[in-house]
C-alpha positions as CSV (number, residue, x, y, z in Angstrom):
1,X,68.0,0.1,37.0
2,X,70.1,-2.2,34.3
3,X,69.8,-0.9,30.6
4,X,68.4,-3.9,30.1
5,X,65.3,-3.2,32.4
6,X,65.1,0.5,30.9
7,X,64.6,-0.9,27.6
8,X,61.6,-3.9,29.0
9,X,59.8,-0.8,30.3
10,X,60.0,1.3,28.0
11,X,59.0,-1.2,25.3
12,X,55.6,-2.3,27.8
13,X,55.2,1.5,28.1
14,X,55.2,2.3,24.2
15,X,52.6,-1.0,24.0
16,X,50.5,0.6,26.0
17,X,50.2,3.3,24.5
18,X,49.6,2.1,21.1
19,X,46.6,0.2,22.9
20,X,45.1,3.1,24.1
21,X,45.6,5.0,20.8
22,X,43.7,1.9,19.1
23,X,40.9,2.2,21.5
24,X,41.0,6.2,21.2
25,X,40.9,6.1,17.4
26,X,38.2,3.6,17.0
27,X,35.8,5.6,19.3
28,X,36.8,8.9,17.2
29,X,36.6,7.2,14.2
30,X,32.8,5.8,15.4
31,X,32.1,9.1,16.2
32,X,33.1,11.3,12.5
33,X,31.2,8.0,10.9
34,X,27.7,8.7,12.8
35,X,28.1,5.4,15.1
36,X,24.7,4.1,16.6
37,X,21.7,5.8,15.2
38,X,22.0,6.5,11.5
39,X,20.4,9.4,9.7
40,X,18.0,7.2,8.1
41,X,16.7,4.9,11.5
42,X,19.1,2.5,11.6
43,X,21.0,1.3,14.8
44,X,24.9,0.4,14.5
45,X,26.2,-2.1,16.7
46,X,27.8,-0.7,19.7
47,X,31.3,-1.3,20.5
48,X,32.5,-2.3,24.2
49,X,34.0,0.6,26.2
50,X,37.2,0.0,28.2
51,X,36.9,-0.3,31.6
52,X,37.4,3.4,32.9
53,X,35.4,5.2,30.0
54,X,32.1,7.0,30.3
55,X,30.7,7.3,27.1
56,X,28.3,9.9,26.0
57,X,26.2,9.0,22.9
58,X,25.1,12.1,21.4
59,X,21.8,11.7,18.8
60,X,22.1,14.7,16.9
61,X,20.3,16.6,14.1
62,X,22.1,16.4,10.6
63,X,22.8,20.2,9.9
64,X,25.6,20.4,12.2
65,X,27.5,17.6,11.2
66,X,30.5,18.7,10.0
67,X,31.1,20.7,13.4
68,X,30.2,18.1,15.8
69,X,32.1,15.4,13.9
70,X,34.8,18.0,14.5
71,X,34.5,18.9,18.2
72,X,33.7,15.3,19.5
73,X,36.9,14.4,17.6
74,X,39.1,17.2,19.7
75,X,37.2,16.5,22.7
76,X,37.6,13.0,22.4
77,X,41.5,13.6,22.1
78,X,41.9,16.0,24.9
79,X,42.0,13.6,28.0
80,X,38.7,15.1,29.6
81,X,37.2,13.4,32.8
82,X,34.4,13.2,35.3
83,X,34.8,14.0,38.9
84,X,35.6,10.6,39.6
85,X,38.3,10.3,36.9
86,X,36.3,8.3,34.6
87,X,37.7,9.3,31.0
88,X,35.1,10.5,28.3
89,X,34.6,9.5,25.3
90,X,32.0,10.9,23.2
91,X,29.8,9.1,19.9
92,X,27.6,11.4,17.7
93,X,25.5,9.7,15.4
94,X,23.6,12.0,13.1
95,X,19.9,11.5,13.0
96,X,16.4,13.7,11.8
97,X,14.9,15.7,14.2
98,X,11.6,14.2,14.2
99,X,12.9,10.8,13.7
100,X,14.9,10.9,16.4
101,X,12.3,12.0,19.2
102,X,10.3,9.0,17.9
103,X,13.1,6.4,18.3
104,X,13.5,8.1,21.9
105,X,9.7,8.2,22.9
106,X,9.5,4.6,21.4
107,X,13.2,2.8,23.1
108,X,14.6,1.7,20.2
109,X,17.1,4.7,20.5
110,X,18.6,5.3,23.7
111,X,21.3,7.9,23.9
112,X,22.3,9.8,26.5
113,X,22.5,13.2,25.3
114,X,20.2,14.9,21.7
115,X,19.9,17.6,19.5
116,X,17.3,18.0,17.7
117,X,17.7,21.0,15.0
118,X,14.8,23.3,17.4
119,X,13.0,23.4,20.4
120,X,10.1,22.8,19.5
121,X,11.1,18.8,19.3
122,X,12.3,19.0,22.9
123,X,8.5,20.4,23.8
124,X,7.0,17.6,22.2
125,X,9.2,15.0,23.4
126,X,8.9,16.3,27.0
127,X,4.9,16.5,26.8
128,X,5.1,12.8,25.9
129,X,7.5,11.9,28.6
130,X,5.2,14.0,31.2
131,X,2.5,12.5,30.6
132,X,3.8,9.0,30.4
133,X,6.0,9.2,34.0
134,X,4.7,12.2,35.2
135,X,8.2,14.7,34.8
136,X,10.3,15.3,31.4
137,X,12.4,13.6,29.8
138,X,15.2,16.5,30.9
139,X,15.4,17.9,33.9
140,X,16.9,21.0,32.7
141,X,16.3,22.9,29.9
142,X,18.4,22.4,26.9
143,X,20.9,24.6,26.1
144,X,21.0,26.4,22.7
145,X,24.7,25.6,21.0
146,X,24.6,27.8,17.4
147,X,22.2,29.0,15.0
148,X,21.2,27.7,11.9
149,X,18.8,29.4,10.0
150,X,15.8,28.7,7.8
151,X,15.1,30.4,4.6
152,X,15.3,30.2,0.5
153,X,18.2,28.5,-1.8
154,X,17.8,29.5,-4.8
155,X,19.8,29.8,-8.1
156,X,21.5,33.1,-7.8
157,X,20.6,34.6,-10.8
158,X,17.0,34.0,-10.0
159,X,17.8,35.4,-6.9
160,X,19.3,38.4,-8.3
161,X,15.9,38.8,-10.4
162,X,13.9,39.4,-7.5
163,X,16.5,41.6,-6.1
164,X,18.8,39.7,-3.9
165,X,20.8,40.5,-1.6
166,X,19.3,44.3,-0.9
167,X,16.4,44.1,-1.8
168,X,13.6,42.3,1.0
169,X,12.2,38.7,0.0
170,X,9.6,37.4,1.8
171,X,7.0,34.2,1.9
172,X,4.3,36.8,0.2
173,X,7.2,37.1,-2.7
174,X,7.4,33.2,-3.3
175,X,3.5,32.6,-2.9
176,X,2.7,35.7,-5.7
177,X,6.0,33.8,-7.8
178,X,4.2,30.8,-7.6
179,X,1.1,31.3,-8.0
180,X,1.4,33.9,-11.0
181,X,0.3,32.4,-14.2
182,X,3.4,34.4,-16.2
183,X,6.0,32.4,-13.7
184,X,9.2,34.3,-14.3
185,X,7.8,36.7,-17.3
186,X,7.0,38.6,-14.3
187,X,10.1,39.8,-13.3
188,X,11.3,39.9,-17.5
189,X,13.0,36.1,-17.7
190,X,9.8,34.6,-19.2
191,X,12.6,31.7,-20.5
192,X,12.4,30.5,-17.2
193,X,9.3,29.5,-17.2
194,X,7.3,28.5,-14.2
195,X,8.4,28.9,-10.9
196,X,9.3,25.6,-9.6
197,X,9.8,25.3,-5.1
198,X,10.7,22.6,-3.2
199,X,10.8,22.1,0.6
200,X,10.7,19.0,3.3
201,X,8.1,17.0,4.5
202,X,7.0,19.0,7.9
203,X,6.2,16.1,10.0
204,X,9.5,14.4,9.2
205,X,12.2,17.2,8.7
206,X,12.9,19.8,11.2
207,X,13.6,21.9,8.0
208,X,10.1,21.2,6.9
209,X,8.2,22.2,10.1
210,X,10.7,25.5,11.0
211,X,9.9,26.7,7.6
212,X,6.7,26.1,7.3
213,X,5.9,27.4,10.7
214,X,7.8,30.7,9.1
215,X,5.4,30.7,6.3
216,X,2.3,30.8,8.0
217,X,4.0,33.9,10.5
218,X,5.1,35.7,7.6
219,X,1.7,35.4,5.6
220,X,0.0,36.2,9.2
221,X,2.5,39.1,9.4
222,X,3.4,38.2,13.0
223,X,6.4,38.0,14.5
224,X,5.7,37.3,18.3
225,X,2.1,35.8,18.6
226,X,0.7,33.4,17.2
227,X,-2.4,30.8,18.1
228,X,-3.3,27.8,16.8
229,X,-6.6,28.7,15.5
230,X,-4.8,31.9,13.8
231,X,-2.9,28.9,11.5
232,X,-6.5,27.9,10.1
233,X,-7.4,31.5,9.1
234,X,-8.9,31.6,5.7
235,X,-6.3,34.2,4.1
236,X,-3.3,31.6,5.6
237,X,-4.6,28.1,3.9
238,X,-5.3,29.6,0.6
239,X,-1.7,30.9,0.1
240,X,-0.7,27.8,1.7
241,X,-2.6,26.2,-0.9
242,X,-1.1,28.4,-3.7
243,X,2.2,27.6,-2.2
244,X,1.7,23.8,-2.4
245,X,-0.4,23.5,-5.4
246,X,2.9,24.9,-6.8
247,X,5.3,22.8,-5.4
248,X,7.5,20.2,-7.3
249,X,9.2,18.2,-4.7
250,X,9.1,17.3,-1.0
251,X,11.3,15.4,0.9
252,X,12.6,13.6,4.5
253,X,16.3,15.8,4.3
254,X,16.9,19.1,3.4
255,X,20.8,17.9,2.0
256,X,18.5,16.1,-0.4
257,X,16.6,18.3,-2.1
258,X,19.9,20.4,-2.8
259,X,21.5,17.5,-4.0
260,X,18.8,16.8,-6.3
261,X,19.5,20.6,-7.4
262,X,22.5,20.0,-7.8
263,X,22.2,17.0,-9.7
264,X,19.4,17.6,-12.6
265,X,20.5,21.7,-12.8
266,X,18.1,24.5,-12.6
267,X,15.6,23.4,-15.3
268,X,14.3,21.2,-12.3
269,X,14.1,22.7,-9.0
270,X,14.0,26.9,-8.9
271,X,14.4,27.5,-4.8
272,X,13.8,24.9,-2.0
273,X,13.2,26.0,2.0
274,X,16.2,24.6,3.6
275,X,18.8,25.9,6.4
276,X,21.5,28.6,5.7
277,X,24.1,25.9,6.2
278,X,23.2,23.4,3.8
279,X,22.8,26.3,1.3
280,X,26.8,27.4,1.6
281,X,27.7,23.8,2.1
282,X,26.5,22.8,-1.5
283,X,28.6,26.1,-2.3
284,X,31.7,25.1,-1.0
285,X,32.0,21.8,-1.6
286,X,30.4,21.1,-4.7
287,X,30.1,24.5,-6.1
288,X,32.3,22.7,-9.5
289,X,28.9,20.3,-10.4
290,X,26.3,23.5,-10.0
291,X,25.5,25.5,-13.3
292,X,25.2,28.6,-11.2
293,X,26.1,29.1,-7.5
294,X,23.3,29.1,-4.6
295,X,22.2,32.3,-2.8
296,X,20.5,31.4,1.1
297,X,17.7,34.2,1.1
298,X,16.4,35.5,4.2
299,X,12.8,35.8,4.7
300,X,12.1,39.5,5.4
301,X,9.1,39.0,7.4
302,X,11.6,36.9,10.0
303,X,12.9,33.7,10.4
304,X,13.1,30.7,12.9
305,X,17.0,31.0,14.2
306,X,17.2,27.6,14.3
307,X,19.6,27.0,17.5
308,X,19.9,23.4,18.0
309,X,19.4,22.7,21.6
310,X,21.5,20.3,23.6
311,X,19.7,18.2,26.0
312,X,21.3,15.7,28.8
313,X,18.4,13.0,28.9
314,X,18.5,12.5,32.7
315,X,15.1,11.4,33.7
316,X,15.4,8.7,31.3
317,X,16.4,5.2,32.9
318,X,19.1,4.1,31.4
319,X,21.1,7.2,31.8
320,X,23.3,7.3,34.9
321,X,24.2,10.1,37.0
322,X,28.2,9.6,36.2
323,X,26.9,9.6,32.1
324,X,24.8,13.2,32.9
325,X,27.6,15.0,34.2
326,X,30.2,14.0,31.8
327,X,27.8,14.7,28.8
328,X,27.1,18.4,30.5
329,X,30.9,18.5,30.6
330,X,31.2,18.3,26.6
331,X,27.7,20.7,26.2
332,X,30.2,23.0,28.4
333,X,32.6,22.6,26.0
334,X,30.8,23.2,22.9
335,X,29.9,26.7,23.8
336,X,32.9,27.3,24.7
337,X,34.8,30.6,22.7
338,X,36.8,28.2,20.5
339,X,34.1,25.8,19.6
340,X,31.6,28.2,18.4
341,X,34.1,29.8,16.4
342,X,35.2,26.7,14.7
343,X,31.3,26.7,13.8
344,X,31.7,29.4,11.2
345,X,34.5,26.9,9.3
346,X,31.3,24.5,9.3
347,X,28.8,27.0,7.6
348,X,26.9,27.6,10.9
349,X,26.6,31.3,13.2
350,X,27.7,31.0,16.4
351,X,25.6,32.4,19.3
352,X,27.5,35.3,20.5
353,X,27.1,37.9,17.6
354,X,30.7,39.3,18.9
355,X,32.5,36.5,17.5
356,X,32.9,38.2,13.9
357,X,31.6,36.3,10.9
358,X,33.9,35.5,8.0
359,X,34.2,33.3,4.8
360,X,32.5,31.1,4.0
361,X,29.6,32.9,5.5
362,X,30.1,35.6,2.7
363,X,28.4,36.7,0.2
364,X,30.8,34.9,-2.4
365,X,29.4,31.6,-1.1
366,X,25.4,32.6,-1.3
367,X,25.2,34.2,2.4
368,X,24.5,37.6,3.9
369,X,27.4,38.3,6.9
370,X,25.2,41.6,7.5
371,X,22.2,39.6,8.1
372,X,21.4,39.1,12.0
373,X,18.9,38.3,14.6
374,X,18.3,42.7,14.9
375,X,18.1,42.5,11.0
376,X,15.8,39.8,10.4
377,X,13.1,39.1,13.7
378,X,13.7,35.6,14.8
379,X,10.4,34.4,15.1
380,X,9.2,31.4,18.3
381,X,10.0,28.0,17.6
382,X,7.0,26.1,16.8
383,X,5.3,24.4,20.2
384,X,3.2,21.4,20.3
385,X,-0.3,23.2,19.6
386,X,1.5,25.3,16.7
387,X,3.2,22.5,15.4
388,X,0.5,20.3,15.4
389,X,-1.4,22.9,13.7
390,X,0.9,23.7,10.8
391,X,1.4,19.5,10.0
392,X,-2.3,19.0,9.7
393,X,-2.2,22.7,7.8
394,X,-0.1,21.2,5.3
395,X,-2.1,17.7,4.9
396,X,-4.8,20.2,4.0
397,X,-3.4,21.9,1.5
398,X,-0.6,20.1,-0.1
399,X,-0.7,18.4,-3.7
400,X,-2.0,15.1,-3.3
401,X,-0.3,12.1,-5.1
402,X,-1.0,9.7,-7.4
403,X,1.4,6.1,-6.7
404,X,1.5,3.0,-8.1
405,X,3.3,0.2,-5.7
406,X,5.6,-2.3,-8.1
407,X,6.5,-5.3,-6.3
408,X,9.0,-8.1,-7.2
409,X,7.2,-11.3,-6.1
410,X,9.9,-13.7,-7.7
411,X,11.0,-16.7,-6.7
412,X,14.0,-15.2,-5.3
413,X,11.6,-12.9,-3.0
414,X,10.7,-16.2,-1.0
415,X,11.0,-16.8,2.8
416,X,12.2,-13.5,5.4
417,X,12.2,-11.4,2.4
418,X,9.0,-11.2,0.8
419,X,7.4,-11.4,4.5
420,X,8.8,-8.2,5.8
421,X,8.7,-6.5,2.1
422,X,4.8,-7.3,2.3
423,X,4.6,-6.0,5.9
424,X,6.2,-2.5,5.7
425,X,4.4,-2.3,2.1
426,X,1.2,-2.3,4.4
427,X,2.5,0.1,6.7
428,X,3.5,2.2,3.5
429,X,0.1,1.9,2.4
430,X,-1.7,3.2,5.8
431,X,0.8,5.9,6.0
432,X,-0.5,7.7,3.2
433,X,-3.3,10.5,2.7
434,X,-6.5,9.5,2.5
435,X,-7.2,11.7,-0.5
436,X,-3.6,10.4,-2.1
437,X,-4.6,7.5,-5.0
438,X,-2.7,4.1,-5.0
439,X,-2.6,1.2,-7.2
440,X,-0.3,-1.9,-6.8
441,X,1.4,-3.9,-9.7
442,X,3.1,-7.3,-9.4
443,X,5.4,-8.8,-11.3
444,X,7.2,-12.2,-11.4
445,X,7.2,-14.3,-14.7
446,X,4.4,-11.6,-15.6
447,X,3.3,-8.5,-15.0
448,X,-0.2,-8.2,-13.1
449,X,-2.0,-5.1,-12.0
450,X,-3.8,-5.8,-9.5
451,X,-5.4,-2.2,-7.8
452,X,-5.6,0.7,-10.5
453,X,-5.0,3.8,-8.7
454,X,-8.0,4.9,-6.5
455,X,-8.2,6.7,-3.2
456,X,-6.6,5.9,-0.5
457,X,-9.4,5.7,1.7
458,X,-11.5,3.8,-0.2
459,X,-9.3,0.8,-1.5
460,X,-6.3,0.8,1.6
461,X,-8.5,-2.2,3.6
462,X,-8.9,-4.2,0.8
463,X,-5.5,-3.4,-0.5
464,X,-3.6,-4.1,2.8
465,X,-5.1,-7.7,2.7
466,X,-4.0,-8.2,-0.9
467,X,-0.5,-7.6,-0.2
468,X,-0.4,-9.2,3.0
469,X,-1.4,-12.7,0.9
470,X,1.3,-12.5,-1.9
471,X,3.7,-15.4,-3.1
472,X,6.7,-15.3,-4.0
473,X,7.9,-17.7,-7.6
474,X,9.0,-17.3,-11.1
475,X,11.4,-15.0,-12.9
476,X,11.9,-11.7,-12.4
477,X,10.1,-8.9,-15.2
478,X,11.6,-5.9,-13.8
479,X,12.1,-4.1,-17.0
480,X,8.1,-4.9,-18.0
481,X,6.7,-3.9,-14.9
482,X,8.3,-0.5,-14.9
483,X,7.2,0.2,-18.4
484,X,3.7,-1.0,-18.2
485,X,3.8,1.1,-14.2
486,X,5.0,3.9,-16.3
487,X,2.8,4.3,-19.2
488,X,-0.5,3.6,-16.8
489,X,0.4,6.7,-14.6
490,X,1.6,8.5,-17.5
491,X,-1.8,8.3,-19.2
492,X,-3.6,9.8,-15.5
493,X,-1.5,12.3,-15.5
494,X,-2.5,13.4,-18.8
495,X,-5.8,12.5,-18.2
496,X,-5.7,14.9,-14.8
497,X,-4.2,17.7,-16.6
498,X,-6.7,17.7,-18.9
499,X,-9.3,18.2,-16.1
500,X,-7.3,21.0,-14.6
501,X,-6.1,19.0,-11.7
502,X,-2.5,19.3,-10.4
503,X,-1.3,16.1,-8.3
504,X,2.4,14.6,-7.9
505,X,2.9,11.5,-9.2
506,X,5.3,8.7,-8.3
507,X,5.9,4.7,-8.8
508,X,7.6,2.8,-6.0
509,X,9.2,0.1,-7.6
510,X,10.9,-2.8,-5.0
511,X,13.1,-5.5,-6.5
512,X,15.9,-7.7,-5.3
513,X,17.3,-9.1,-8.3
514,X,18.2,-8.5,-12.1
515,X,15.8,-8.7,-14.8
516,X,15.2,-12.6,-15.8
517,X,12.9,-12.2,-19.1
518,X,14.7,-10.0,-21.5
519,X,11.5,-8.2,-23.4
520,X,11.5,-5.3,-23.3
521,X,15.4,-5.3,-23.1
522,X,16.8,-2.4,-21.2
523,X,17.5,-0.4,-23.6
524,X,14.0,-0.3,-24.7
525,X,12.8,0.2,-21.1
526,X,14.7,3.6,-21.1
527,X,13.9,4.7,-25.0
528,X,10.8,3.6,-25.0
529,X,8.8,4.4,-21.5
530,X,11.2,6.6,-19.0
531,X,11.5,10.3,-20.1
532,X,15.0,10.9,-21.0
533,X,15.8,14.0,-18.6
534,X,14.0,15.0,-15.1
535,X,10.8,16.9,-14.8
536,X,9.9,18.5,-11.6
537,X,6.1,17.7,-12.1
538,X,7.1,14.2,-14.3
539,X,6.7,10.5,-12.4
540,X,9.3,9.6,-10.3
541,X,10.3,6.6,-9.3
542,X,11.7,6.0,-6.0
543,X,13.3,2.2,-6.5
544,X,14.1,-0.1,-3.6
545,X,17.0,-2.4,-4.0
546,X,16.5,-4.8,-1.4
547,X,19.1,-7.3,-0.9
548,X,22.5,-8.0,-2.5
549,X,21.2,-9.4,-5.9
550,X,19.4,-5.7,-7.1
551,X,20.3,-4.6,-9.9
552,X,21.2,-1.0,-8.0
553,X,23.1,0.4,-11.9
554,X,20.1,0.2,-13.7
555,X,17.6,1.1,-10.6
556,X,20.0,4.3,-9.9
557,X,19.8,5.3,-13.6
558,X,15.6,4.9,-13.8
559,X,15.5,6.8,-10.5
560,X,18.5,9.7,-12.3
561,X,16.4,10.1,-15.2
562,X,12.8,10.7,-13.7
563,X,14.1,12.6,-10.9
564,X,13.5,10.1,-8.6
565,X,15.9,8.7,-5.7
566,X,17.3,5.3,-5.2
567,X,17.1,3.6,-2.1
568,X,18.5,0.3,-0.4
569,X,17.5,-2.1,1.9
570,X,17.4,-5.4,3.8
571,X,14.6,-6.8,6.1
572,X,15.7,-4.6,9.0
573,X,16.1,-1.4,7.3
574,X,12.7,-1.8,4.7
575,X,10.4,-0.3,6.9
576,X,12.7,3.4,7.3
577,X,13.0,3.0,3.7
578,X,9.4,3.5,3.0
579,X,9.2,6.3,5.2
580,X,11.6,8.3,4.1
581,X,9.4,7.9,0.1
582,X,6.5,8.7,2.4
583,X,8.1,11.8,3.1
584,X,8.8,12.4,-1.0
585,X,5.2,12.0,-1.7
């Protein structure tokens, strides 16, 4: 062959190879950026494969993120293949558990392998897919890949008060903590007042219902059986109901609620019921912006050893017998030796206790290494009947809330926007408890108030018709309608303590542009009608910046200061939006 030739080859061969590498990086790149189903709904647009490519979408549950951004990466770089030589390339997107199984049941999410954060997701999602086509939605079960555990973050030198990390903490501990009318006098640190507990919403957040489901088994002092009528025992709701009478703060993401930790300092939150990995996480990686490090507690009474099943979604139609086996190829290769120890580097255990724990599962980072499933009982995942059982629990017993809806019905609302902003308001509205109270405020060149607060289930008809009929013209009174929203709710909950009754309160306030009026001028707004630091029990306010034109500085300052969170959104994403405040409230 002429040098010439030698080089014309080699030059086509080096092309080609830059090709593939493109295509290779943008899958791997899709992949550590939690292409197709987001964590908060939302579907990405899918990029063509190359002919040649079998490619496994994996829906998986946020907690193991880091590690399965990881290991899809490696795999995705290692040249694996099917029997028939198709190449594999794998996408994780990173998704709620229960959020998730809906988008499955429902279509809108169709992957072809998911991980919810327990098992007790895959028994619900199989029930429904047995009774809809008569077999589940997996044909085999669903392999465990690494454990996760639920228990207590709390501020360790609270956690040291009650005697961490020798001495056993259990659910009794935080319900007599919460419940006792000295707070933290009791154990000599009266200057810490009351005790303050956070946890997720259970019929949103796999963290919510695991460690829920752990409550009522520790209260129960079971480890092994459980019924659902044993849930709705007298002695179980009431320290239920002294648990969540007492609690500051729920929530769609566990990630969250340490962030929010993290963010407004011990004052706010005391402890919140979140996973083991989330706990070190916030450790490691932000351990400079906490005012004292994070210890994970261990219930004593056992635990729910969270362990993140895998499951190839074969019966489902638009997974193919080629896609199955190459996605039980890379389940094969997650539990493989090396993959489960690279799980430790990403705060989670790995399933074989032989493979020897190390930083930053230590206790320098807020975890126990010489904590284990023969230490603390690992109690059942929750099935259908129990879960069911401990959502409704919950409903029963949890603080109800006090919202006022604060829509922008400007001139700029007009047209697609104000139509689906009215529509998932409605659905907002229907969402919530019965006992719950809700009043809506509107504001354009004015302010109007046009439902005080009242229950839920008397005024959500009328109220659901109301919106539904709105107009959108006029300027925009942002900075009014939060104050007047403010100081209305402000005066109930006055007006409730007084009366001895203890509710959350909250304002959703949804706005797509800047304030047009000018009185009261921002400054005022935030002197004037906004407390000036974060209470756990104060009103939040949860804004909505939907579209380009929200003013997202000053709506992520008003949610900072009341301890709120600030969302965004556009007419396709409104509707997860309000869910994920649904799950705040």
């Amino acid at each position: 062959m002429s040098r010439t030739r030698i080089i014309f080859v080699a030059i086509i061969g080096v092309t080609l190879c830059i090709i593939a590498g493109a295509i290779a990086f943008q899958f791997i790149d899709r992949a550590n950026n939690g292409g197709g189903i987001l964590s908060d709904g939302e579907t990405a647009v899918a990029t063509p494969i190359p002919e040649g490519t079998i490619l496994v979408s994996l829906a998986s549950s946020n907690t193991k993120r880091n590690w399965l951004d990881q290991v899809a990466a490696d795999f995705n770089s290692g040249g694996h293949t099917t029997s028939g030589g198709q190449a594999i390339v794998v996408e994780v997107s990173h998704v709620t558990s229960g959020g998730s199984k809906d988008a499955i049941l429902e279509g809108t999410s169709q992957p072809i392998a998911w991980s919810p954060g327990d098992g007790s997701w895959v028994d619900q999602a199989n029930d429904a897919w047995q009774q809809r086509n008569n077999k589940p939605i997996a044909s085999e079960a669903c392999a465990p890949t690494i454990y996760a555990p639920l228990g207590f973050a709390m501020w360790r030198p609270m956690a040291e008060a009650l005697g961490w990390p020798d001495t056993p903490i259990g659910w009794d501990t935080i319900v007599a903590l919460a419940a006792d009318p000295e707070g933290w006098g009791s154990y000599g640190r009266p200057e810490w007042g009351q005790f303050r507990f956070g946890h997720t919403h259970p019929a949103y957040a796999n963290s919510g219902l695991l460690s829920m489901t752990g409550f009522v088994y520790g209260i129960a002092g079971e480890t092994s059986t459980l019924t659902a009528a044993d849930i709705y025992a007298p002695e179980v709701e009431e320290a239920m109901r002294a648990l969540e009478q007492n609690t500051s703060k729920y929530g769609k993401q566990a990630p969250a609620l340490l962030d929010l930790m993290a963010r407004e300092g011990p004052s706010y939150l005391h402890a919140a019921a979140v996973p083991e990995a989330d706990t070190v996480k916030m450790n490691v990686e932000r351990g400079d912006e906490l005012a004292f490090p994070l210890a994970f507690i261990f219930p004593s009474g056992g635990t729910i050893w969270a362990d993140h099943p895998y499951c190839i979604l074969d019966n489902a139609d638009w997974v193919s017998d080629e896609q199955a086996e190459a996605a039980a190829i890379f389940r094969d290769y997650l539990l493989a030796p090396e993959q489960q120890a690279l799980a430790i580097d990403n705060y989670l255990r790995p399933l074989d206790s032989n493979i020897p724990l190390h930083a930053p599962l230590d206790l320098d980072n807020g975890a126990d290494p010489r904590v284990n499933t023969s230490t603390v009982a690992p109690l059942p995942s929750p099935s259908s009947e129990i879960g069911t059982a401990v959502t409704d629990l919950f409903a029963i017993t949890k603080r109800k809330a006090t919202i006022y809806v604060v829509l922008d019905v400007s001139g700029s609302m007009e047209g697609e926007k104000i139509k689906t902003a009215k529509a998932a308001t409605v659905e907002f509205l229907q969402r919530l408890d019965p006992d719950d109270e809700v009043g809506l405020i509107i504001f354009g060149d004015v302010v109007d108030t046009l439902q005080e607060p009242e229950r839920v289930g008397n005024v959500v008809e009328g109220l659901s018709k109301r919106v539904s009929e709105l107009l959108a013209n006029g300027n925009t009174a942002l900075y009014a309608s939060v104050c007047d929203a403010a100081k209305a709710i402000q005066k109930m909950q006055f007006e409730d303590e007084e009366n001895g009754e203890s509710r959350l309160y909250g304002i959703v306030l949804l706005s797509d542009g800047e304030d047009t009026i000018g009185r009261p001028t921002e400054n005022q707004m935030f002197a004037t009608c906004l407390p000036a630091n974060a209470e756990a029990d104060g009103v939040k306010i949860f804004p909505i910046a939907f579209g380009e034109g929200a003013d997202t500085m000053v709506l992520t300052r008003i949610a900072d200061v009341t301890g709120g969170r600030m969302f965004t959104a556009d007419p396709a994403s409104i509707s997860s939006v309000y869910e994920s405040i649904s799950a705040e409230q």
